[in-house]
Every structure is written in structure tokens, then in C-alpha cells.
C-alpha positions in Angstrom: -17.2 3.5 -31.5 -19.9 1.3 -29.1 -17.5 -1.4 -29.4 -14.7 0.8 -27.7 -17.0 2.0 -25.3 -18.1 -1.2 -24.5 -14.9 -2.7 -24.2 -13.4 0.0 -21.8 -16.2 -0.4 -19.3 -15.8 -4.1 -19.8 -11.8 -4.1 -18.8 -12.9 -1.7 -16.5 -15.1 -4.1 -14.5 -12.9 -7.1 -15.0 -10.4 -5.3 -13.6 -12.4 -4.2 -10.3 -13.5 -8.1 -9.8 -9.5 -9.1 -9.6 -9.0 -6.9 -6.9 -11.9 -7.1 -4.9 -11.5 -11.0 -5.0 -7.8 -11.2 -4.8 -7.3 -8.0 -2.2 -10.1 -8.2 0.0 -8.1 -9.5 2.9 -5.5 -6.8 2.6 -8.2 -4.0 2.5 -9.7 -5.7 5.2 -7.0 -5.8 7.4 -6.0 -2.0 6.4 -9.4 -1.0 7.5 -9.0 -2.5 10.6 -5.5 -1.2 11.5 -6.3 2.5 10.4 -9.3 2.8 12.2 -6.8 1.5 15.3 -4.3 4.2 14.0 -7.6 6.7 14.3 -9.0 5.5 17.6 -6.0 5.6 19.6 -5.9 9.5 18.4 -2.6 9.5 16.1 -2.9 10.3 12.4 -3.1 9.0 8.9 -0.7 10.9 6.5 -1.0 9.7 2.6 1.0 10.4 -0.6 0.9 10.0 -4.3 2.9 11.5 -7.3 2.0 12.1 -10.7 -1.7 10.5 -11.6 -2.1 8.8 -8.2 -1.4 12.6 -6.1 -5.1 13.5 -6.6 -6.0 10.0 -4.8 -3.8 10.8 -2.0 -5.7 14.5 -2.0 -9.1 13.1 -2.0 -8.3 10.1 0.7 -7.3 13.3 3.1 -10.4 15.3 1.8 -12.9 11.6 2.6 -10.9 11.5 6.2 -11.3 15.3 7.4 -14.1 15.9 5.9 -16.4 12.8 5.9 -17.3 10.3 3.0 -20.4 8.5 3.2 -21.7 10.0 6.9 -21.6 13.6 8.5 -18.9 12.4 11.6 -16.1 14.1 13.5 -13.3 14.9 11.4 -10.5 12.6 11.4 -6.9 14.0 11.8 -5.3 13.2 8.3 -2.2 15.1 6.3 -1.4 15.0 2.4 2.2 15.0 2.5 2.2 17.2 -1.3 0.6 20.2 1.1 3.5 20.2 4.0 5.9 19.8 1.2 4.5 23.1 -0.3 4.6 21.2 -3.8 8.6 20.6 -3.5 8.5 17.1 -5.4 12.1 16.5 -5.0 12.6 12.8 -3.7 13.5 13.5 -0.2 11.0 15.7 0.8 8.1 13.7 2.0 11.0 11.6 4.0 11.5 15.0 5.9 8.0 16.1 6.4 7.0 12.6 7.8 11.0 13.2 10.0 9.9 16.0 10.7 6.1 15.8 11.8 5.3 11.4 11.7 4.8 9.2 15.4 5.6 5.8 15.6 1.6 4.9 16.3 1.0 7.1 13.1 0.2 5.5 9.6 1.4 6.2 5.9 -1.3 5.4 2.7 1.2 5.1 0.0 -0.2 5.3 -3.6 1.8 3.6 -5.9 2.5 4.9 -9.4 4.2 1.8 -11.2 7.6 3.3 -11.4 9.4 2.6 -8.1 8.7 6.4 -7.5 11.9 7.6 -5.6 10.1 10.0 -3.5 7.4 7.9 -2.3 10.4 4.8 -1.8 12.2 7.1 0.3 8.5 7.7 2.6 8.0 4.7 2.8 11.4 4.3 4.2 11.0 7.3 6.4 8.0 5.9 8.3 9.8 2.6 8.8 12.2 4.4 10.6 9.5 6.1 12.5 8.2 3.0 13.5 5.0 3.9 11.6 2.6 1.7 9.7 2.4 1.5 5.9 -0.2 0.9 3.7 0.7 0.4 -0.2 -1.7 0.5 -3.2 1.1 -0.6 -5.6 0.6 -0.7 -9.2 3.2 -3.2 -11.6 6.4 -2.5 -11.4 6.6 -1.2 -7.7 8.9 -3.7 -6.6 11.0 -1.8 -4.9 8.4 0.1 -2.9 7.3 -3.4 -2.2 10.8 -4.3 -0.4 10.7 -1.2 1.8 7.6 -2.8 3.7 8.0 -4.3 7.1 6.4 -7.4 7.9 3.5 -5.6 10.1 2.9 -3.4 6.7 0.0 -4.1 4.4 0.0 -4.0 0.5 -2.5 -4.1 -1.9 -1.7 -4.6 -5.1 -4.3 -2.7 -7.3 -3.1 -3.9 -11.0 -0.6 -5.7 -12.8 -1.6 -4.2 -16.4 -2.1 -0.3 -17.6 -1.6 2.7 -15.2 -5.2 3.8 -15.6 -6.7 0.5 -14.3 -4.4 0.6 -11.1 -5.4 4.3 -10.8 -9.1 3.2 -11.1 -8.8 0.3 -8.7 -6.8 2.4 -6.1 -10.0 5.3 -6.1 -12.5 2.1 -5.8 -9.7 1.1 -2.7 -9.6 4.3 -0.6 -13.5 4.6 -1.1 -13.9 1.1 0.5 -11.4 1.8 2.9 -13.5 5.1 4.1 -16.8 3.2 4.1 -15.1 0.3 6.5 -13.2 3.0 8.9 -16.6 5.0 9.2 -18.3 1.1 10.0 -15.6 0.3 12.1 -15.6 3.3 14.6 -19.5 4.4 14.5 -20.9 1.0 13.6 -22.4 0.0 10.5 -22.6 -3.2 7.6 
């Protein structure tokens, strides 16, 4: 039983060393262009389905409500809340039709299936001229081919869901951290 324990904390932290080495640029440069997005007074929405939905929740909850330091709130929207829970494919396409500007910005959270629904936001906010940022897990090729060059990716794992899941909450807490450094100064 130690030995499992062990080893699951182990793969955990191996895993969190590959993508802090091998992403730090992209989360870097993500920072950087949603504290931009936040500055200039347009907003970040995020999405997520299936396991990576609560990361997309608690990435709104960090923005509006403050992570690390009591600030201002920022303006940021979950697409699963203006979709009322619909889940059918097209429906975070229309809310970000619907409600998205082209200085705006979309956190994508990858789920390692080429999730239809988040392909099709992705696609949506290109069309809105909007920037996208995607924590893509393996086998999100396709959401991968919907990015335009001025997009960012971040590829959190190329193994088990439950690491890229793991990496992608390690991700959006860094990403917090460097936003709230960016704008009111900090390490």
C-alpha cells in the first residue's frame, strides 16, 4: 500500500517538472497577454467539460474573486453558467456569438478527446477575433488545429487524464499568481 502511495505522488511530481520545464514560455506568454486582455478592460471567458469543467469554474472563481491577494475583481465568465448547463456542442459557440469582443480572451481546458463543444468555442472566438488559450491534454489534436497563430497552447500531458487535469489546476494557479504580479506588481 506505501509503495502505491509513494508511487502516485512520485508520477505526480514528475509529471509537474515536464510541464513547468517544457511550458514555461507558453504560460509565460499567456500571463502576459491576459493581463493585456484584463488591463485594456475586456474579459476572460473559460470553458471545460467533463473532469476539466470544475477547472474552468475555479479559474472564473481565482479571477472575480481573487487568488493569492484581496484586489479588484476582474471581469471573467464560465461559459457552463450562460449556457444554463446545455452541454450540447454548439452552445458555448453561441454564448461567446452571442456575448464575446474581438479584444476578449477564451481559457480552453482541454479534456483529451477533441471535445466537440469546446472545438466548436474555440472556433467561435476565432471568428470573433478573440484570443485563445489551450491547456490541451493527448489527443486534442484537433482543438490544436483550430488555433490561430497569435493563440497560445500549453500542452499539460501526453499520458493519463488525471495528470493533465492535475497539471492544468497547477497551470491556472500559476497563471493567477503572474496576472495578479503583472497588474499590481509583485515576484
Amino acid at each position: 500500500m506505501d509503495q502505491a502511495i509513494f508511487q502516485h505522488f512520485q508520477n505526480h511530481i514528475q509529471t509537474t517538472m515536464a510541464v513547468g520545464e517544457n511550458c514555461a514560455q507558453s504560460i509565460s506568454m499567456a500571463a502576459d497577454k491576459l493581463a493585456s486582455t484584463l488591463i485594456n478592460g475586456n474579459t476572460i471567458f473559460s470553458c471545460g467539460q467533463g473532469h476539466s469543467l470544475p477547472l474552468s469554474q475555479l479559474l472564473v472563481t481565482y479571477l472575480t474573486c481573487g487568488y493569492q491577494i484581496e484586489r479588484p475583481r476582474f471581469p471573467a465568465i464560465e461559459l457552463e453558467g450562460l449556457t444554463a448547463g446545455n452541454q450540447q456542442p454548439g452552445s458555448y459557440a453561441s454564448s461567446l456569438s452571442l456575448h464575446g469582443h474581438s479584444d476578449d480572451a477564451l481559457i480552453v481546458f482541454g479534456i483529451g478527446n477533441n471535445n466537440q463543444a469546446l472545438q466548436q468555442a474555440i472556433a467561435a472566438a476565432s471568428e470573433k477575433g478573440m484570443l485563445v488559450i489551450l491547456l490541451s491534454a493527448s489527443n486534442d489534436d484537433l482543438l490544436v488545429k483550430e488555433l490561430s497563430d497569435n493563440d497560445i497552447e500549453i500542452p499539460t500531458a501526453e499520458s493519463e487524464q488525471w495528470t493533465s487535469i492535475s497539471a492544468s489546476f497547477l497551470i491556472l494557479q500559476c497563471l493567477c499568481t503572474l496576472i495578479d504580479n503583472i497588474i499590481f506588481g509583485g515576484d
